[in-house]
N, C-alpha and C positions, 0 to 999 in steps of 0.2 A: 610481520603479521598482515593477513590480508584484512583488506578495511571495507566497511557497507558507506555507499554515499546515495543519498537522497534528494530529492527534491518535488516541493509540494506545498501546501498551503500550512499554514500555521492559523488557528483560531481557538476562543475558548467557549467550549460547548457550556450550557447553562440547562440543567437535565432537569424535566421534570417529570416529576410522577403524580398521575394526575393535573393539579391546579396548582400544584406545589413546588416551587424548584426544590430538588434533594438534594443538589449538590453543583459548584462548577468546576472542571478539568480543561487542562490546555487538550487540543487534538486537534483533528486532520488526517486522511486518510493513511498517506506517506508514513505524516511524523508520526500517528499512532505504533508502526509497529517497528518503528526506531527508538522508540522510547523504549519497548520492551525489549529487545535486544542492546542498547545500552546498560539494561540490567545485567548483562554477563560480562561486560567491560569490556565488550568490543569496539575497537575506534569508528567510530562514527561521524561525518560528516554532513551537515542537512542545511540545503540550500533553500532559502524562503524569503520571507520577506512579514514585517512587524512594523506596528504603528511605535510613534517614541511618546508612548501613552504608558499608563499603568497596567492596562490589559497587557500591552509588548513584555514590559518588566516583568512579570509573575512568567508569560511563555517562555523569557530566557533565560530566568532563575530558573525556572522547572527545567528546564534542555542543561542546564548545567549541574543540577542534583541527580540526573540522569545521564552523568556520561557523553551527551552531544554538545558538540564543536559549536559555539555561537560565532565561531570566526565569517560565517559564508552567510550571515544573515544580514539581507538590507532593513535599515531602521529608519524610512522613513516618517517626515515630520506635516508634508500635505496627506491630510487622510488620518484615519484611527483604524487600529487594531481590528480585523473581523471577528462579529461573537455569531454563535450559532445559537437557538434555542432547540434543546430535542425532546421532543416528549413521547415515553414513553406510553404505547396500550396496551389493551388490560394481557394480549398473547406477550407483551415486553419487547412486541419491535417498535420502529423507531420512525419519527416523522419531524423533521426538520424546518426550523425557517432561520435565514441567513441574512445578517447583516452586514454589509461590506462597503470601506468607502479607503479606496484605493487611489495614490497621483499615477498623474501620465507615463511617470518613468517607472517601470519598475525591473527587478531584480540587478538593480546598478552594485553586483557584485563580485570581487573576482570569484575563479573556482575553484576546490581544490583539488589537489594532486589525484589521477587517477591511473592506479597501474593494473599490468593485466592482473587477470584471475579477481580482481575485486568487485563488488559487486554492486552495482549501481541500479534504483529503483525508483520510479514514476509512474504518472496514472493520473486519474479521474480527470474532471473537466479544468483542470488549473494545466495538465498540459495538452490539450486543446485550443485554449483561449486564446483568441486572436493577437491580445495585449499582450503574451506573453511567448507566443508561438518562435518567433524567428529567437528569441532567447533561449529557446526549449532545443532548437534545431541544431544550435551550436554547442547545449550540453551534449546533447547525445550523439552528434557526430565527434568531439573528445571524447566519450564514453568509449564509441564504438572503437577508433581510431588507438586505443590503446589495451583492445582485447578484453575489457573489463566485461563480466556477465552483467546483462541489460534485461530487467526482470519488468515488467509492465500489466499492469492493473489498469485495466480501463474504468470499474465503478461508475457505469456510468447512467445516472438517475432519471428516476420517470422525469423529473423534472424539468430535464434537456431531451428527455425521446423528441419533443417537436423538432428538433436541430440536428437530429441523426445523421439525415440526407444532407445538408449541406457541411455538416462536419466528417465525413465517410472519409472524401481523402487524407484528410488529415490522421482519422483513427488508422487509416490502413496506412500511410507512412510511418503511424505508431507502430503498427505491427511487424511492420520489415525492419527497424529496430529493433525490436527485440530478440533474445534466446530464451524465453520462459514467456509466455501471458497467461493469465490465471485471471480466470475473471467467476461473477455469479449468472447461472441461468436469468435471473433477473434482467443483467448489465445487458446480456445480447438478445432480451425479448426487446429492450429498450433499443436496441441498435441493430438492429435486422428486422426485428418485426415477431421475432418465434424464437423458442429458445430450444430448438432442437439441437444442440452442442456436437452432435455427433458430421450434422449437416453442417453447421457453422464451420469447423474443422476442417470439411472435405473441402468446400466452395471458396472461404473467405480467408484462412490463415494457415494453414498448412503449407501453402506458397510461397510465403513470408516464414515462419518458424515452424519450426519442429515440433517443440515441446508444448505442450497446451493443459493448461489443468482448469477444470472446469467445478464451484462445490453448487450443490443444492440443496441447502438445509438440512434437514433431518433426514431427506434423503442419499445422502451423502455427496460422494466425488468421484467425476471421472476425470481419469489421463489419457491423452492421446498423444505419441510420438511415434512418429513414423506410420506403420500399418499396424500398431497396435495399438489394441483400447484395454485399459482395468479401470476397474467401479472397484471403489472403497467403502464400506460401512463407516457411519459416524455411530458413537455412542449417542445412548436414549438420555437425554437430560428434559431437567427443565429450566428455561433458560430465567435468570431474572433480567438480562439487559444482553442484548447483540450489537449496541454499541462496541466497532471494534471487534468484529467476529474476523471479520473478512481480512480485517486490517492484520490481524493477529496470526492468522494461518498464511498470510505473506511471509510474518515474521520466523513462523516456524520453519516453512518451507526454505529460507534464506540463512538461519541457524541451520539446519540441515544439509543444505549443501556444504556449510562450512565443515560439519563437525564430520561428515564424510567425506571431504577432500575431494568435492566435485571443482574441478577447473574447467575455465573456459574451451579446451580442448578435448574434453569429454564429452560436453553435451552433443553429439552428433551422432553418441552409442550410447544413449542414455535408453536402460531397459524398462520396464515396469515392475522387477527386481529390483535391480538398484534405484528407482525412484521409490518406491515402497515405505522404506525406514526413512525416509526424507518426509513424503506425504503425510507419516504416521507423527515427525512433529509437528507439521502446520495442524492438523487433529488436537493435537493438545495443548498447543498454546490457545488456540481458538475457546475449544472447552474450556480451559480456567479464566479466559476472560467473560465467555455468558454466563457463569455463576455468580458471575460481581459486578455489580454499579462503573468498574474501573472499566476507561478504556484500554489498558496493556496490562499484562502481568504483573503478577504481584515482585518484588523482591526475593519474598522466602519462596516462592513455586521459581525463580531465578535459579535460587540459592541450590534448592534440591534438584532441580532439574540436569544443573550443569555437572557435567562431565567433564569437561572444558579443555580442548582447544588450545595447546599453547604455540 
C-alpha cells in the first residue's frame, strides 16, 4: 500500500471565541491534514518534533488515536512543546499568536522508509526556517531521489511577508522540489507582493512544476498545468471556523490522488479532467471542516466518505 509522509510543526492550538478559550486541539498545518486522512487508516508517517512536556504527551497520544507513526518524532527535553493561541472574529477567521521555545538541535531523527509513487508533503515557514533548513534539504532530496510525489504548501503568513525577499530563494528551491504546490491567493499576495495567481504561474513556478492549484475562499479554485487554467466553484456555506481549511483540501487533494491511482509517472499528463474528481475532494474535506470547531475531519464524514482504497 502506498504511504503519506510528512513533516511540519506539531503544536496545540488553544481557540478562542471571543475572550473565551472554547476548546484546545493538537495542530499544525502539515499534521492537520494528516490527522484527517489517518481517519481512513492510511499509513502515515509524520516527521516533527515535541517538548517531553505534557503538551508533547496529549500531541502523541492524539497522533496515535489517529493512526500516525510517533516513530519519526524528536522528543526533545531543552525547550517545551509550542502552543498557539487562535482567536476566532466575529466573519470566524482566524488570528494567531505563537509560543515557541525550541534547543539548538533539532529534528535529531532518523526517517522513514520512502518509496516511489508515495506521497510526501511539506510547507509553511517550518520548512524555511533557517534552524531547520539543511535538515529539510536532506528530507526532500530522499524524497525526491525515490520518485515519491512531493506536494508543498507554502502557507505562508502576513506575519513573515517582512522576510519574503530574503527567504525567495529558499521558497523557489521549494518549488523545484515539488510536483504539486497549492497554496492561498493570500500565501503569494504575502510573497510576491500581488496575488494575481495566473501571473505568479507564468513568471515564478511553472519553471519549477507543472501542477499548481491555487483556492480563494468563496471564490473558489484555480488549476493551472501546463497551458491550461480551470476555475472551480466552491459551495455557499457559512463557515463557523477556517481553522484547517486549507490544511484540509491538502488533505483531500492527497486522498484523491490515492483513490484515483495517480502515480508519480503521471503527473506530466495530468488534465484538468482528470484533476477535477481530485480537486472535488480537497472541496469536501475542506467544507466539513469549516462547519466545525475541529481542525480535520470528523471520523463519521471518514466513515461515510470512504470508498477506500485497498
Amino acid at each position: 500500500m502506498r504511504k503519506i509522509i510528512g513533516t511540519g510543526e506539531t503544536i496545540l492550538d488553544i481557540i478562542f471565541k471571543g475572550s473565551q478559550p472554547h476548546t484546545a486541539v493538537p495542530g499544525g498545518s502539515v499534521f492537520n491534514g494528516l490527522v484527517s486522512l489517518g481517519r481512513f487508516g492510511i499509513p502515515i508517517s509524520f516527521i516533527s518534533e515535541v517538548g517531553n512536556d505534557r503538551v508533547g504527551d496529549i500531541i502523541q497520544q492524539f497522533m496515535r488515536e489517529n493512526h500516525l507513526s510517533t516513530q519519526y518524532i524528536d522528543k526533545f527535553s531543552e525547550g517545551t512543546s509550542p502552543i498557539s493561541l487562535a482567536f476566532l472574529d466575529d466573519p470566524n477567521n482566524t488570528h494567531y499568536i505563537f509560543y515557541r521555545d525550541y534547543p539548538a538541535k533539532r529534528l535529531d531523527v532518523d526517517l522513514p522508509p520512502i518509496e516511489e509513487d508515495d506521497i510526501f508533503i511539506f510547507g509553511s515557514y517550518y520548512s524555511l526556517n533557517p534552524a531547520l533548513r539543511e535538515r529539510m534539504v536532506e528530507i526532500l532530496e530522499y524524497a525526491k531521489e525515490r520518485k515519491a510525489i512531493i506536494y508543498y504548501d507554502p502557507n505562508f503568513r502576513n506575519a513573515h511577508a517582512h522576510e519574503a525577499i530574503r527567504l525567495m530563494p529558499t521558497i523557489l528551491e521549494n518549488f523545484e522540489y515539488a510536483d504539486i504546490i497549492r497554496g492561498s491567493d493570500e500565501d503569494f499576495l504575502n510573497i510576491f507582493g500581488h496575488n494575481d495567481t495566473e501571473k505568479v504561474y507564468a513568471q515564478n513556478i511553472q519553471f519549477y512544476c507543472r501542477n499548481f492549484i491555487t483556492t480563494h475562499g468563496a471564490a473558489g479554485i484555480n488549476l493551472y498545468c501546463g497551458k491550461e487554467l480551470k476555475h472551480f466553484n466552491v459551495p455557499s456555506i457559512t463557515p463557523v471556523s477556517t481553522i484547517g481549511a486549507g490544511d484540509n483540501f491538502n488533505a483531500g487533494i492527497i486522498y484523491g490522488l490515492l483513490k484515483y491511482n495517480i502515480h508519480y509517472h503521471n503527473l506530466a499528463e495530468m488534465t484538468p479532467d482528470k484533476w477535477a474528481p481530485i480537486i472535488q475532494c480537497g472541496i469536501d474535506f475542506s467544507t466539513e471542516v469549516c462547519i466545525s470547531y475541529s481542525n480535520y475531519i470528523s471520523p463519521e464524514f471518514a466513515e461515510k466518505y470512504s470508498t477506500y482504497l485497498k
